[in-house]
C-alpha positions in Angstrom: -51.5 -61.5 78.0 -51.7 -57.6 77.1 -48.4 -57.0 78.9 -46.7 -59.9 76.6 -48.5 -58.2 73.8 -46.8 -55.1 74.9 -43.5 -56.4 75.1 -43.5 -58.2 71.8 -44.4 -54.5 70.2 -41.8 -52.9 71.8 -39.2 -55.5 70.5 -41.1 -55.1 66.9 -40.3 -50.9 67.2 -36.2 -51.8 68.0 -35.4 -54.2 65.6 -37.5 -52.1 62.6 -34.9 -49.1 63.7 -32.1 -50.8 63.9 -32.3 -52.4 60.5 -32.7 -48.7 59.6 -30.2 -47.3 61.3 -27.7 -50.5 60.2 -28.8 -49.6 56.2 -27.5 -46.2 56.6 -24.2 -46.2 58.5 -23.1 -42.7 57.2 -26.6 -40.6 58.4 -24.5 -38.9 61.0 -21.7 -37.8 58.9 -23.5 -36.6 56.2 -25.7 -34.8 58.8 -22.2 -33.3 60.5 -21.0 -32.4 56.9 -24.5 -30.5 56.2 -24.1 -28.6 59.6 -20.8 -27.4 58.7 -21.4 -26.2 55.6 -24.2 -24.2 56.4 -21.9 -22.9 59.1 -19.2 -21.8 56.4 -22.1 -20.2 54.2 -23.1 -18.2 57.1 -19.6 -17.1 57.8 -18.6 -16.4 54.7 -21.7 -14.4 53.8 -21.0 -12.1 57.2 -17.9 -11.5 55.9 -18.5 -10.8 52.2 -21.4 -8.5 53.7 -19.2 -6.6 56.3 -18.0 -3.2 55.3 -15.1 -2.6 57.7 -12.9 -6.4 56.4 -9.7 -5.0 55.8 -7.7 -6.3 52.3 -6.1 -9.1 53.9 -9.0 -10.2 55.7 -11.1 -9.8 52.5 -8.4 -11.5 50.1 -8.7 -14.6 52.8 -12.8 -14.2 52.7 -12.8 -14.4 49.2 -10.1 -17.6 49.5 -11.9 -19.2 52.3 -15.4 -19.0 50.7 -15.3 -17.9 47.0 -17.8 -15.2 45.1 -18.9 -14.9 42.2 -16.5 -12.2 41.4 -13.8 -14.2 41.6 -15.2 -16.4 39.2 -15.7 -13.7 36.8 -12.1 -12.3 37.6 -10.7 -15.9 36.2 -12.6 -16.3 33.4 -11.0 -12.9 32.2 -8.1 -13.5 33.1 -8.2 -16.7 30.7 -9.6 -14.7 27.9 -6.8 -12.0 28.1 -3.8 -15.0 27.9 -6.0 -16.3 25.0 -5.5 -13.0 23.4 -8.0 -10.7 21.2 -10.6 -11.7 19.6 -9.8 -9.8 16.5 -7.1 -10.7 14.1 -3.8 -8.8 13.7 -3.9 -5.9 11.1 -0.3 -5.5 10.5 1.9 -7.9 8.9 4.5 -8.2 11.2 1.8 -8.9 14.2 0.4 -11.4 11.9 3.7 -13.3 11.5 3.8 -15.5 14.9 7.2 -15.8 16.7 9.7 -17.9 14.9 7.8 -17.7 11.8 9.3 -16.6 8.3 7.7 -13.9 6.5 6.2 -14.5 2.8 8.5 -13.2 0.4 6.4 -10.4 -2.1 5.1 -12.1 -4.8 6.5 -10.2 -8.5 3.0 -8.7 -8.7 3.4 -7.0 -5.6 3.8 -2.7 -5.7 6.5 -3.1 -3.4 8.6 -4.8 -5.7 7.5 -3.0 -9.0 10.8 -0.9 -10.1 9.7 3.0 -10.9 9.4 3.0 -15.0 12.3 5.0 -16.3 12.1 8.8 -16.9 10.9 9.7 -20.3 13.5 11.2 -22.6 13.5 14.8 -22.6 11.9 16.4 -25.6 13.7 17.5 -28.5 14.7 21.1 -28.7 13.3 23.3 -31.1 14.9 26.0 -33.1 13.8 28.3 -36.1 15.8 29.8 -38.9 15.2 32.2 -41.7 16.2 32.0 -44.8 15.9 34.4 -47.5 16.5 34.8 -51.1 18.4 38.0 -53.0 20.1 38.9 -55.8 23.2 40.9 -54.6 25.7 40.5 -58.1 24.5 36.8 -58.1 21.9 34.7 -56.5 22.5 34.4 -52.5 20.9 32.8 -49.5 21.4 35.0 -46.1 20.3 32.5 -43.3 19.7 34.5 -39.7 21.8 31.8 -38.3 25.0 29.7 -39.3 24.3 27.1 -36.3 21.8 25.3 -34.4 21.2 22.4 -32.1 19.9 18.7 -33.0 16.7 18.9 -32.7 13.3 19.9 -34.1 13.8 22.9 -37.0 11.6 25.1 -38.6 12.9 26.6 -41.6 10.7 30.1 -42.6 11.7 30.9 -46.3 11.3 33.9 -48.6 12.3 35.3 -51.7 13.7 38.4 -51.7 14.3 38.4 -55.2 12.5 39.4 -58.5 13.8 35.7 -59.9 11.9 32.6 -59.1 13.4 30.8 -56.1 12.8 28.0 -54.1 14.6 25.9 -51.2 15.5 22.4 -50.5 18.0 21.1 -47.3 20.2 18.1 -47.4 21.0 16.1 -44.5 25.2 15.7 -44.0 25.5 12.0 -45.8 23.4 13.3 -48.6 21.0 10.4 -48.3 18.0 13.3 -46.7 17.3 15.8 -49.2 14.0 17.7 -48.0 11.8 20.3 -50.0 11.4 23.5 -48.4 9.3 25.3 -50.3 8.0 25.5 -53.8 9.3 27.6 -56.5 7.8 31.2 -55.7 8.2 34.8 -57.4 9.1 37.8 -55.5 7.8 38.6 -52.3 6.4 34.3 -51.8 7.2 32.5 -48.8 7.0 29.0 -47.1 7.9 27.3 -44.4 8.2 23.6 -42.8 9.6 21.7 -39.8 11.8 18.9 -39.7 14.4 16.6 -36.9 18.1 17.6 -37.8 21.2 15.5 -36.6 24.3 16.4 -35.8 26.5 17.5 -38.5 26.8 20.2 -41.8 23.5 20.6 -43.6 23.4 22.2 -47.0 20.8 25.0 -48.0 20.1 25.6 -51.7 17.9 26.6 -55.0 17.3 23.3 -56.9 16.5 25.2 -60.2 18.9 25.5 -62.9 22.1 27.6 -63.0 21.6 28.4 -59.1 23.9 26.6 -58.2 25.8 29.6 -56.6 22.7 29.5 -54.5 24.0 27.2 -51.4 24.7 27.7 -47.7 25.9 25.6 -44.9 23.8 25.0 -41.5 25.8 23.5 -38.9 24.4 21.5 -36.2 25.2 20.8 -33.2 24.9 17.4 -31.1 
């Protein structure tokens, strides 16, 4: 009885294991696959550990096995074809292949025209005129000609008579006061534009109209 007892375990034991062993088929090749990976961890960590692995040898560790620089190395790599981070500070780096530029809007300082060179300034002369009685009432002028311009005619009288001294531009149309009437020894002066052409110089008061002389300007 005990040894049938025996038996009947024994077949109990076998047939539990094989149901286990027929549930997972793959246990050995899982274990095999374990095994030689922690063989090719063990390798590869002797070799990234030697110091004396020439380059070749090295370049085929590191493609054999991996390392975390390599890892490192390609994710650089993809940021430097992805280019900077920054953005372009020129224009023309900013304008992508194949692209056309944007023309300059009419605002733009690039496109502004220079404002045109201011005229030149007028030129400005002087004259003196003076009064006299030399066998009859006469103007001397200390010149006969003078550029258009700006003028500034200084007057005096010379004379013991009452002068004074008016200008007329050459269509007649200007006729400008000079100075006032004034007595020996009075004088006045004023500045005015002249054009181009012959202006008269005179005494406006009566019966000196001997009194006259001609300025000539110039263009």
């Amino acid at each position: 009885m005990l040894a049938l007892l025996l038996v009947l375990a024994v077949a109990v034991a076998m047939s539990v294991a094989g149901a286990v062993a027929g549930a997972d088929p793959g246990s050995p090749d899982r274990a095999k696959a374990a095994a030689a990976k922690r063989t090719k961890a063990s390798r590869c960590a002797k070799r990234r550990s030697s110091a004396r692995v020439g380059r070749a040898s090295a370049r085929a560790a590191l493609r054999a096995c991996g390392s975390a620089r390599t890892t490192r190395l390609g994710a650089k790599q993809q940021v430097a074809a992805s280019g900077p981070w920054f953005a372009p500070t020129s224009a023309a780096a900013a304008t992508a292949p194949g692209s056309t530029p944007t023309a300059p809007g009419p605002g733009d300082p690039s496109t502004t025209p220079p404002p045109p060179p201011a005229p030149p300034a007028p030129v400005a002369s002087t004259l003196g005129v003076t009064a006299y009685d030399m066998n009859g009432f006469v103007l001397r002028l200390t010149k006969t000609s003078v550029p258009a311009g700006t003028l500034t005619i200084f007057f005096r009288n010379g004379d013991v008579s009452d002068h004074n001294l008016w200008i007329s531009s050459p269509d007649g149309e200007t006729v400008e006061r000079i100075s006032d009437t004034v007595g020996l020894g009075g004088d006045a002066s004023r500045t005015l534009p002249v054009t181009a052409g012959a202006w008269r110089l005179f005494c406006a008061l009566p019966d000196h109209d001997a009194m006259t002389r001609t300025l000539t300007v110039s263009p």
